[in-house]
C-alpha positions as CSV (number, residue, x, y, z in Angstrom):
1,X,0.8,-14.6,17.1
2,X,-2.9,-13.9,18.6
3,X,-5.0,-16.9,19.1
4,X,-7.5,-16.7,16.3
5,X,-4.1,-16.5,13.7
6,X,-2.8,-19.6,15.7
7,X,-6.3,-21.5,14.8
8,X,-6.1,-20.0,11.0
9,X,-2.7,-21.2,10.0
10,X,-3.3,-24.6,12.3
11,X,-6.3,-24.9,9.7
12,X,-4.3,-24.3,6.6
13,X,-1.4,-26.6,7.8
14,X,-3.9,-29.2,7.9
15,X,-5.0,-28.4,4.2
16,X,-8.5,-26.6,5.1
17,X,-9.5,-25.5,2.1
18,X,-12.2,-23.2,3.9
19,X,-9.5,-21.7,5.7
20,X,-7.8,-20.4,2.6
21,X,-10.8,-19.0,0.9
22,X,-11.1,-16.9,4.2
23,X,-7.7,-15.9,3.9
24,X,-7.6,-15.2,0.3
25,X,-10.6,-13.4,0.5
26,X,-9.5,-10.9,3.1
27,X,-6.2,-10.6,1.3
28,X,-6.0,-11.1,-2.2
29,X,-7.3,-7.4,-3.3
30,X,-4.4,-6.1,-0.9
31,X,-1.8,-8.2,-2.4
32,X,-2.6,-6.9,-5.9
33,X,-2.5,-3.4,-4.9
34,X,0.5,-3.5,-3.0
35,X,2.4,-5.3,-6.1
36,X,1.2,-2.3,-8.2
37,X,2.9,-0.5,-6.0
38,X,6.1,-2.0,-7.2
39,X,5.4,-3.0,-10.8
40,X,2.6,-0.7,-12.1
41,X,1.1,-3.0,-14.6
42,X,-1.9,-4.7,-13.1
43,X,-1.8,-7.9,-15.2
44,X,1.8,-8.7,-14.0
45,X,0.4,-7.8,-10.1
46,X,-1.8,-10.1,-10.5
47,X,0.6,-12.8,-11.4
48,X,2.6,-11.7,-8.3
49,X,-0.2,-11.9,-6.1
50,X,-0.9,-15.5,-7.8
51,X,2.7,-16.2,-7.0
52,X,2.4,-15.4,-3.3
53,X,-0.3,-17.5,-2.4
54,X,1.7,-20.1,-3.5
55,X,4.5,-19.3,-1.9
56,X,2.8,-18.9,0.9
57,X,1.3,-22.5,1.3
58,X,4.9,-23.9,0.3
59,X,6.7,-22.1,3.2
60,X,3.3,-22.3,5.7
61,X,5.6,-24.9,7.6
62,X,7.9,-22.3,8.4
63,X,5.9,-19.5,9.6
64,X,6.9,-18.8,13.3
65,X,4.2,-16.6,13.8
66,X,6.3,-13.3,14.6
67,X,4.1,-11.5,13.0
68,X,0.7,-11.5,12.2
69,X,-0.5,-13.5,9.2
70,X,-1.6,-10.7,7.1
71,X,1.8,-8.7,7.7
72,X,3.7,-12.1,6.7
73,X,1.9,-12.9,3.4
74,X,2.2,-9.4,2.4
75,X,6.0,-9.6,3.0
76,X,6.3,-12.4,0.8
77,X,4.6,-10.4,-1.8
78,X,6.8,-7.7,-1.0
79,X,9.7,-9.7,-2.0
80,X,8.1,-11.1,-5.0
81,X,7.0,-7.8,-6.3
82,X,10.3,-6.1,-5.7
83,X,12.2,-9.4,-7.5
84,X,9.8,-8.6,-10.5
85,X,10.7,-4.9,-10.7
86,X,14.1,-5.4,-10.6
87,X,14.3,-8.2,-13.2
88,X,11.9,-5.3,-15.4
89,X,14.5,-2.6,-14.3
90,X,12.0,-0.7,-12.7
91,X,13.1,-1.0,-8.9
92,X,13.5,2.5,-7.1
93,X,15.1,2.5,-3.5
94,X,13.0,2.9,-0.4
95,X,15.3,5.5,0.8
96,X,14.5,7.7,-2.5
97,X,14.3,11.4,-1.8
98,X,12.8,13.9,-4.2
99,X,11.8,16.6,-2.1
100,X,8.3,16.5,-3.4
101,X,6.7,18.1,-0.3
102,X,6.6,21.6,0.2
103,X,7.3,22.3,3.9
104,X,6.0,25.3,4.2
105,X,2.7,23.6,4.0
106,X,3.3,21.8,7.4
107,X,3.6,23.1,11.2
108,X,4.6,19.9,13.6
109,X,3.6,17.5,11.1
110,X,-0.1,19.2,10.6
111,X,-1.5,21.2,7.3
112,X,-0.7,24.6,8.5
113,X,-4.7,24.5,6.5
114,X,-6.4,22.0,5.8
115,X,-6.9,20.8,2.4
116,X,-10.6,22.4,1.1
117,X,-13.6,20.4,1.1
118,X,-14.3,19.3,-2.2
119,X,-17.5,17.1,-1.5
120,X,-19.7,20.1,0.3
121,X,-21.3,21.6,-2.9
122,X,-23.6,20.1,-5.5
123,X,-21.0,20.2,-8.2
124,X,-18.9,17.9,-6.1
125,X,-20.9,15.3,-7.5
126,X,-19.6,15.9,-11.3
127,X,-16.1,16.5,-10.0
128,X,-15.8,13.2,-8.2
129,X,-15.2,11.3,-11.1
130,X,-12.5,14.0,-12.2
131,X,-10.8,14.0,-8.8
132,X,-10.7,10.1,-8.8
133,X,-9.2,10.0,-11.8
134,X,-6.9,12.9,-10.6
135,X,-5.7,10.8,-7.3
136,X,-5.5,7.2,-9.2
137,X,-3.0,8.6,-11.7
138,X,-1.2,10.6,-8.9
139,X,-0.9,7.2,-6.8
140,X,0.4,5.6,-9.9
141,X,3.1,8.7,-10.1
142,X,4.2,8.1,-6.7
143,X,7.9,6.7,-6.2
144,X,7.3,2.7,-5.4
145,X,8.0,3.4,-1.9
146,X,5.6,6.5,-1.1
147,X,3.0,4.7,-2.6
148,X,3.1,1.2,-1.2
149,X,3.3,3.0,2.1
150,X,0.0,5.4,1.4
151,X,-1.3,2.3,-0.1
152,X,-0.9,0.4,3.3
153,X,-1.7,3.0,5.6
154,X,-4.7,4.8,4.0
155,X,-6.0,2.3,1.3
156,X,-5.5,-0.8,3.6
157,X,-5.8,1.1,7.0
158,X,-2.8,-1.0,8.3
159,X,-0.5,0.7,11.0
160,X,2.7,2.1,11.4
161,X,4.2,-1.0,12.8
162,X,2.6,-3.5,10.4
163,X,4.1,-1.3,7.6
164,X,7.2,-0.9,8.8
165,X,7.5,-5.0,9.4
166,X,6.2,-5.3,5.9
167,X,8.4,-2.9,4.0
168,X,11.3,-3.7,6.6
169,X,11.7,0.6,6.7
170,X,12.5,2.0,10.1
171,X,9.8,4.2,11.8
172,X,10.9,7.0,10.7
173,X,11.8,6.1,7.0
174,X,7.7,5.1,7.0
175,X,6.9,8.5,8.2
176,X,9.1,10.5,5.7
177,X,7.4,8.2,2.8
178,X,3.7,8.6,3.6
179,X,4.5,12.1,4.8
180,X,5.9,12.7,1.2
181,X,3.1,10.7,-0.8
182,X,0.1,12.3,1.1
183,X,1.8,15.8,0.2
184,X,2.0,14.6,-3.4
185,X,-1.4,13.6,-3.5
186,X,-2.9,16.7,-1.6
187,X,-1.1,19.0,-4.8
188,X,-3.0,16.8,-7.0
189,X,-6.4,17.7,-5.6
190,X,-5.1,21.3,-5.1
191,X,-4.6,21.3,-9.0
192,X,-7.6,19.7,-10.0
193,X,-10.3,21.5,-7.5
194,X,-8.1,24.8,-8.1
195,X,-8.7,24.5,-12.0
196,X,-12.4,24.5,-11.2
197,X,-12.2,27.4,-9.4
């Protein structure tokens, strides 16, 4: 645990109330979007995230500080999210394949080419809306897995070890998933800036 963590949960251990607006503030948006990931309805991600800050001040005692702060709440939200899904039956392994990804897109990992650029031309502007829409309802398509990966990696910006730690997925279970979910959501812009075409 770096230094500045060290100071932040010394400060919420001592009941700083200051300290866990900062930390709520950074975190709380995350938490929600990585419990839709896992339950879908935002209301009832919400109540999760809810759920984990309380958790989380209940079992600050027995953080060890083997990971980072940030990686350790959202693990506890983790846990609460996928205990939700599975009490609503709507759990899906992490280690789901559907062979959603056409490979013959790919050379080494890379677009053989790249996706088009969709924000070059005046129209772009009206389409924006449109492809939004387009990419929200293909993230809420994904398998809970490939999206609470994309979610953490490209929504949150968090790495490949802080995701891994978080989901408890091996390294290269993590790449499979985002490889998979990016390759969803690239067919979804294909399909939408196609049809304009």
């Amino acid at each position: 645990m770096d230094s500045s963590d060290a100071a932040l949960v010394q400060r919420l251990r001592d009941g700083d109330e200051t300290a866990f607006t900062e930390v709520f503030d950074a975190h709380h948006p995350m938490l929600v979007r990585l419990a839709v990931a896992f339950v879908k309805d935002a209301s009832v991600a919400e109540e999760i995230a809810q759920d984990t800050w309380v958790a989380m001040m209940d079992a600050l005692g027995s953080f060890e500080g083997r990971s980072t702060l940030k990686t350790w709440i959202a693990r506890i939200a983790i846990n609460r999210a996928k205990t939700r899904a599975l009490r609503d039956g709507r759990q899906v392994p992490l280690e789901e394949e559907d062979g959603s990804v056409d490979s013959s897109r790919f050379t080494f990992g890379f677009f053989k080419r790249p996706p088009a650029r969709w924000d070059e031309t005046p129209e772009a502007l009206v389409e924006r809306q449109e492809v939004r829409a387009a990419i929200e309802r293909c993230l809420a398509d994904l398998p809970d897995a490939q999206r609470a990966v994309v979610t953490l990696r490209d929504m949150e910006g968090w790495s490949s070890e802080e995701v891994c730690n978080a989901l408890d997925v091996s390294e290269s279970n993590q790449r499979v998933l985002l490889h998979r979910g990016r390759g969803r959501l690239r067919a979804a812009l294909e399909a939408v800036l196609g049809a304009k075409e």
